[in-house]
C-alpha positions as CSV (number, residue, x, y, z in Angstrom):
1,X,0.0,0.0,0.0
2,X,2.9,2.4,0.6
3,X,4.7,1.3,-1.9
4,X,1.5,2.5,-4.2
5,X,1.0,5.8,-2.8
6,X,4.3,6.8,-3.3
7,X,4.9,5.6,-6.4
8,X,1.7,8.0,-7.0
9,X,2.8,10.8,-5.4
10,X,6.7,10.4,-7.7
11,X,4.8,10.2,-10.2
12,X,2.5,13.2,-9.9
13,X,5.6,15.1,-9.3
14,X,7.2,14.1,-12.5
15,X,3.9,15.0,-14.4
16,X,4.1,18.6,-12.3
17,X,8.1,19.0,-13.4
18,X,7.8,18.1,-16.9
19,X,4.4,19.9,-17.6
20,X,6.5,23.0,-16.5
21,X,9.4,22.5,-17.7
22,X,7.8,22.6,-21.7
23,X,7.3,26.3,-21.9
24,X,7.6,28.9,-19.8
25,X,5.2,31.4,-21.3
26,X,1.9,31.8,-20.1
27,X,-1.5,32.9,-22.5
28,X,-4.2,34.6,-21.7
29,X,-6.9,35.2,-23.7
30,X,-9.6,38.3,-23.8
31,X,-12.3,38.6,-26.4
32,X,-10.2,41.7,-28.3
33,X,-6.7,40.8,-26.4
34,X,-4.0,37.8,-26.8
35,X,-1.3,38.5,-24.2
36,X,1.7,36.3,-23.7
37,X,4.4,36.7,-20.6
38,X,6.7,34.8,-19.0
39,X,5.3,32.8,-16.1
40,X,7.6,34.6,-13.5
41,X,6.5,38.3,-14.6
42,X,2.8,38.2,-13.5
43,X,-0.4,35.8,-12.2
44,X,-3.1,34.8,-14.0
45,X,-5.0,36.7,-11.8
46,X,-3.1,40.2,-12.6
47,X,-3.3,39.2,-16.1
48,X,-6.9,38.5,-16.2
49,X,-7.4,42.1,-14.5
50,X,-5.4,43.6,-17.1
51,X,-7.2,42.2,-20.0
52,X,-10.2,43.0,-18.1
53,X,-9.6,46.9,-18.2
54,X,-8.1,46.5,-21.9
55,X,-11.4,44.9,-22.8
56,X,-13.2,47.9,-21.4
57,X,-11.1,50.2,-23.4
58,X,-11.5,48.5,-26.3
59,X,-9.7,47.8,-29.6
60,X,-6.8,50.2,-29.6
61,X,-3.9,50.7,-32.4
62,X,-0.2,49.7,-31.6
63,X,1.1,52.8,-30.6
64,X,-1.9,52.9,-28.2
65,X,-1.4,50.1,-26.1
66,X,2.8,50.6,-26.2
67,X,1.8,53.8,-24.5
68,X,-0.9,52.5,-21.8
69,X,0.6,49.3,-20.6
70,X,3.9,50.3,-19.6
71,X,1.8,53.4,-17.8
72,X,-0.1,50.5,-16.3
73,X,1.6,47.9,-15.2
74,X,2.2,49.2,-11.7
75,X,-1.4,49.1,-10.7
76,X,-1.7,45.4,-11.4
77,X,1.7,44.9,-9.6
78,X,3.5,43.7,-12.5
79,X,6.8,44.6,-12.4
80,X,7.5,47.0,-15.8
81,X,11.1,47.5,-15.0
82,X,11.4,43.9,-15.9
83,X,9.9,43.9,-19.3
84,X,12.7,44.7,-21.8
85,X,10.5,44.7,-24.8
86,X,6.8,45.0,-25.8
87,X,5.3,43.4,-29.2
88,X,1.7,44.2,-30.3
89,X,0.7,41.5,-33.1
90,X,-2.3,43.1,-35.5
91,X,-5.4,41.2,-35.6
92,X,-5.5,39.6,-39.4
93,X,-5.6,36.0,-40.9
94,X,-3.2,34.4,-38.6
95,X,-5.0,35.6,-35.4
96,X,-8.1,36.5,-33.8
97,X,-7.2,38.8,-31.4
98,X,-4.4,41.1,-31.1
99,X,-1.8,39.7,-29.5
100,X,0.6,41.5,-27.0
101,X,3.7,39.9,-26.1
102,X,6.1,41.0,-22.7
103,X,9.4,40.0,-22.8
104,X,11.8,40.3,-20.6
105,X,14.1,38.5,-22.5
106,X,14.5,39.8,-26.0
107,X,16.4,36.6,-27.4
108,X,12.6,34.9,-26.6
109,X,10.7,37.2,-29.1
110,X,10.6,34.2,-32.0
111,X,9.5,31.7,-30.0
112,X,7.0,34.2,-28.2
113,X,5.5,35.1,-32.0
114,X,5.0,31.9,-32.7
115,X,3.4,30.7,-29.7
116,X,1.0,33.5,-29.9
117,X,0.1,32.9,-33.4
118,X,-0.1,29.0,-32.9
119,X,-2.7,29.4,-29.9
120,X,-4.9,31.7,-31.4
121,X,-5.3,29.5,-34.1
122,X,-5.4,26.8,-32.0
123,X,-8.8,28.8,-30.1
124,X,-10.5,29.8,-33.1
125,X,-13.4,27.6,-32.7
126,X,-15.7,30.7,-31.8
């Protein structure tokens, strides 16, 4: 019987390491916002807030929303100073929504795109 639980509980933990060990972006979706972010910057709970209020604001241009999230991210206690570069995707035949990509790690901005792109494709069944 021991033998069985923990066997169980090793494996639950190797479910739990590899599951996050394949990507370290997180998505969130909105019905007019995509935003990808590293798992580390912000909670899906400050995210979802976030999208919330950019939901309420409605579909803005690029320049827009380069101007009010940096202005913004302190009152959902992400931490801007961390964000090294900001992407805004355009809504069009490869995705849904626009898509808004944080990085704080400019090498990550290919595999963020493509991410982004894949998943809203991936969603589209609205």
């Amino acid at each position: 019987m021991k033998a069985r639980y923990t066997l169980c509980v090793v494996a639950s933990l190797l479910f739990a390491a590899i599951a996050g060990a394949t990507s370290n972006l997180n998505l969130s979706k909105s019905n007019i916002y995509r935003l990808t972010y590293p798992s580390e910057l912000a909670s899906p709970i400050q995210v979802q807030a976030m999208l919330a209020e950019l939901d309420k604001m409605g579909p803005a241009d690029a320049a827009r929303l380069k101007q009010w999230l940096p202005a913004n991210f302190k009152r959902f206690g992400i931490a801007g100073d961390r964000i090294k570069k900001i992407i805004v995707l355009p809504r069009g035949r490869e995705m849904k929504e626009m898509g808004i990509i944080l990085l704080t790690q400019p090498d990550d901005e290919a595999a963020a795109i493509a991410v982004t792109v894949k998943s809203s494709k991936s969603n589209s069944s609205e």
